[in-house]
MARROFI-247306 format. One line per field, with one value per residue (C-alpha): x negated, y negated, z negated; residue in three letters. Coordinates in Angstrom, 1 decimal. Example, Ala and Ser with C-alpha at 12.3 -4.5 7.8 and 13.67 -1.06 7.14 Angstrom:
x	[-12.3, -13.7]
y	[4.5, 1.1]
z	[-7.8, -7.1]
residuo	[ALA, SER]
// end
This chain:
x	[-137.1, -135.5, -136.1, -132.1, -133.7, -132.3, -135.4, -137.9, -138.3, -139.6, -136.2, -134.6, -137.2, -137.2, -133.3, -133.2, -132.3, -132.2, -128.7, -127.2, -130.6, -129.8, -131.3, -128.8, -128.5, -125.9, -123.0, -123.8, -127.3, -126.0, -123.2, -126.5, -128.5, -125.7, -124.7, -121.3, -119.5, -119.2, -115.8, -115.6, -118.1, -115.8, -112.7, -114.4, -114.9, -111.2, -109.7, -111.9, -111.4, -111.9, -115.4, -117.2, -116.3, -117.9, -121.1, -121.2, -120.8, -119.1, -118.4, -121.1, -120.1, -120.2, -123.2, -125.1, -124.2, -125.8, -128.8, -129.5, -128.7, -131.4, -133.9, -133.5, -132.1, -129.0, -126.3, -124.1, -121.0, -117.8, -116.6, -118.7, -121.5, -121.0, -118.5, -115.3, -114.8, -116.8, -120.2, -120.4, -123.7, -123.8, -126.3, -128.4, -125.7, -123.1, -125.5, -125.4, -121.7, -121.9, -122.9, -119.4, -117.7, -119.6, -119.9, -122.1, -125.7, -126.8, -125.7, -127.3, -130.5, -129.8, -129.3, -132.0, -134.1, -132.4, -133.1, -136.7, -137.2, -135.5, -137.6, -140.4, -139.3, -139.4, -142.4, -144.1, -141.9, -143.7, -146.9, -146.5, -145.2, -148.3, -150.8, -149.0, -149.5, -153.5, -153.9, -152.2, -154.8, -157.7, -156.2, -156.7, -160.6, -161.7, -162.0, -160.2, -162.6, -160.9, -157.2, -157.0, -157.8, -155.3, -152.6, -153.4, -152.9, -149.8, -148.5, -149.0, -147.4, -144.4, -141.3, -140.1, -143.3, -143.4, -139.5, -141.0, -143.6, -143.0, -142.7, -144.5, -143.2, -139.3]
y	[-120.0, -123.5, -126.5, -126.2, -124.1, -120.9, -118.5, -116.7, -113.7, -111.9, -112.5, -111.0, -107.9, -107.1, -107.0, -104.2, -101.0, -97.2, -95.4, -92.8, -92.6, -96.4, -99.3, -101.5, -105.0, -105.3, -107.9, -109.5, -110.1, -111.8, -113.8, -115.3, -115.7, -117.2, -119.3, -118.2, -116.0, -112.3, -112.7, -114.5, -113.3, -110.1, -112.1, -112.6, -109.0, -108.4, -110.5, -109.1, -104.9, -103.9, -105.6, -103.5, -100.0, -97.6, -97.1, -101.2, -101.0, -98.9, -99.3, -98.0, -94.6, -95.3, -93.0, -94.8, -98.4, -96.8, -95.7, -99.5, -100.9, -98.5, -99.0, -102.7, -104.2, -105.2, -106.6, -104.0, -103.0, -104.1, -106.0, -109.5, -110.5, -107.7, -107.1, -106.1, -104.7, -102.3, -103.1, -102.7, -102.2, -103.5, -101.8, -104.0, -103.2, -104.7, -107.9, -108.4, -108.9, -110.9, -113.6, -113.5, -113.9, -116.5, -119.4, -121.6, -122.9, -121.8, -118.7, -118.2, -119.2, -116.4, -113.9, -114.6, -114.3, -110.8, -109.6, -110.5, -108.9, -105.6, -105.8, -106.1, -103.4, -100.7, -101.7, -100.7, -97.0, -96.8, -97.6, -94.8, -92.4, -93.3, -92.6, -89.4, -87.9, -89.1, -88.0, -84.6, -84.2, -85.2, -82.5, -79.5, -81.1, -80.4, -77.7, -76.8, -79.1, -82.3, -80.7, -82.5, -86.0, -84.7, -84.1, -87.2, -88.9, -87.6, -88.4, -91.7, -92.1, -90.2, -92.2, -93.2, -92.5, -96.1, -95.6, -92.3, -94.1, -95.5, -99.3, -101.4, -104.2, -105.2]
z	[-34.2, -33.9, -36.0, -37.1, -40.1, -39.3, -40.3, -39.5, -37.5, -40.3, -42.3, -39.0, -39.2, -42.8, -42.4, -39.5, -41.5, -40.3, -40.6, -39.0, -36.9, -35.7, -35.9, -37.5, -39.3, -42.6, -42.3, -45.0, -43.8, -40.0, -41.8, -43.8, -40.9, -38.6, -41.5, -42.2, -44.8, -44.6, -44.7, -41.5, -40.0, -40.4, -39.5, -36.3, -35.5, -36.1, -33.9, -31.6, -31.8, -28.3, -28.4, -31.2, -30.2, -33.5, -31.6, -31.8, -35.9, -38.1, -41.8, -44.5, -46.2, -49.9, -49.9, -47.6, -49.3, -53.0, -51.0, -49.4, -53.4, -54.4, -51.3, -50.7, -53.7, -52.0, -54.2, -55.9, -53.7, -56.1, -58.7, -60.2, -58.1, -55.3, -52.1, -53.0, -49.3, -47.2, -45.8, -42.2, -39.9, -36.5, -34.0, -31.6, -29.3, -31.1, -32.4, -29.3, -28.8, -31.6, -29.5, -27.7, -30.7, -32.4, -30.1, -32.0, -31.3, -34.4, -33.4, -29.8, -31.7, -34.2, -31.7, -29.2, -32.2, -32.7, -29.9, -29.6, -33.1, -31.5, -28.7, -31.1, -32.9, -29.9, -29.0, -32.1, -32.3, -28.5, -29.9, -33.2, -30.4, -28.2, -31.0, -32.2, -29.1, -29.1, -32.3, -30.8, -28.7, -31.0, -33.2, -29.9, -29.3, -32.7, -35.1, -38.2, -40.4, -39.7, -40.4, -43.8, -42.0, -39.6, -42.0, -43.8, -40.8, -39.5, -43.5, -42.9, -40.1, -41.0, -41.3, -44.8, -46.6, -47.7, -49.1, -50.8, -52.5, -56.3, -55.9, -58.3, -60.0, -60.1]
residuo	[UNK, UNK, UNK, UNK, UNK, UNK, UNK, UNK, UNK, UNK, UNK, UNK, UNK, UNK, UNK, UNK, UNK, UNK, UNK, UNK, UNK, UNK, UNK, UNK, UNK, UNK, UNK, UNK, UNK, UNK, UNK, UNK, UNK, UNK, UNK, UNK, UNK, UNK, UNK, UNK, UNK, UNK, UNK, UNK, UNK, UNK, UNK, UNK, UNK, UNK, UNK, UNK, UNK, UNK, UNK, UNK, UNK, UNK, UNK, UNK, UNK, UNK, UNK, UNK, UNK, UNK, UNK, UNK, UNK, UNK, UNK, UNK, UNK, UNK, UNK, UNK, UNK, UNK, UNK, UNK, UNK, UNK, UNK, UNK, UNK, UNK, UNK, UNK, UNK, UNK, UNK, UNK, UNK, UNK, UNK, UNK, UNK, UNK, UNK, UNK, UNK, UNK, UNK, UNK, UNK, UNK, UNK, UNK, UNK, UNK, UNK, UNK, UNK, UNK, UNK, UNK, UNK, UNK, UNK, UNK, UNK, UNK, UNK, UNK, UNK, UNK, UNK, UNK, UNK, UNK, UNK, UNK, UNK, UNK, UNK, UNK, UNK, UNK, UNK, UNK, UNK, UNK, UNK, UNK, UNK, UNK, UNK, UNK, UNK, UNK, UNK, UNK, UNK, UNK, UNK, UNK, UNK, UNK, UNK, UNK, UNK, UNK, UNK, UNK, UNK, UNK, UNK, UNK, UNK, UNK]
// end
């Protein structure tokens, strides 16, 4: 990114989650990259309703908030130490009009950054999609006596098998 200090892409990538089936980033995690609170971060949004339409973001169900404090280690979602308000997630769509909203260089910088790390993101879906289908038709060439390396395969690249796996460590 810039020399401003705003972070890495990998900070950007690691905080891309999956809800509802969309690739979304947490309010709490843009307000920290663009260097502002939550708070006004969310301020921002409000003045501005017509812009973030619910396909744009859309508040976490309290459901989906205890599954990201599990997953992630996000911090708890009330009282000391935790947000006392709803968490919302902002699809790349709505990142996007970010950028309208929050006029600063810091964050332009942020959300080119965004973007890219988006753009890297659908790339390597096209690439999983592009080997399941070879490995689709490695699968019809040959017999039943590679079906277990088959399977193992297809397990691996299954979505969520690393979030199924016991994590080590804290």
């Amino acid at each position: 990114m810039t020399e401003e200090g705003v972070g890495v892409s990998g900070t950007i990538e690691r905080s891309i989650h999956t809800i509802r089936g969309e690739r979304v980033m947490l309010d709490a995690d843009l307000a920290a990259l663009y260097g502002v609170t939550t708070g006004n971060l969310n301020k921002a949004v409000a003045r501005n309703p017509d812009r973030f339409p619910e396909d744009f973001m859309f508040p976490l169900t309290r459901a989906e908030t205890a599954s990201l404090i599990f997953q992630s280690g996000i911090s708890k979602p009330e009282g000391r130490g935790g947000s006392r308000h709803a968490r919302y997630a902002f699809t790349e769509q709505g990142v996007a009009m970010l950028s309208s909203v929050l006029r600063s260089p810091r964050a332009v910088a942020v959300n080119v950054e965004i973007m890219r790390a988006f753009v890297r993101l659908r790339a390597l879906l096209a690439t999983h999609a592009d080997l399941a289908r070879k490995l689709e038709l490695l699968e019809q060439k040959y017999d039943g006596k590679f079906r277990v390396v088959f399977d193992a395969i297809r397990l691996l690249m299954a979505p969520g098998v690393a979030a199924e796996r016991k994590r080590i460590g804290f």
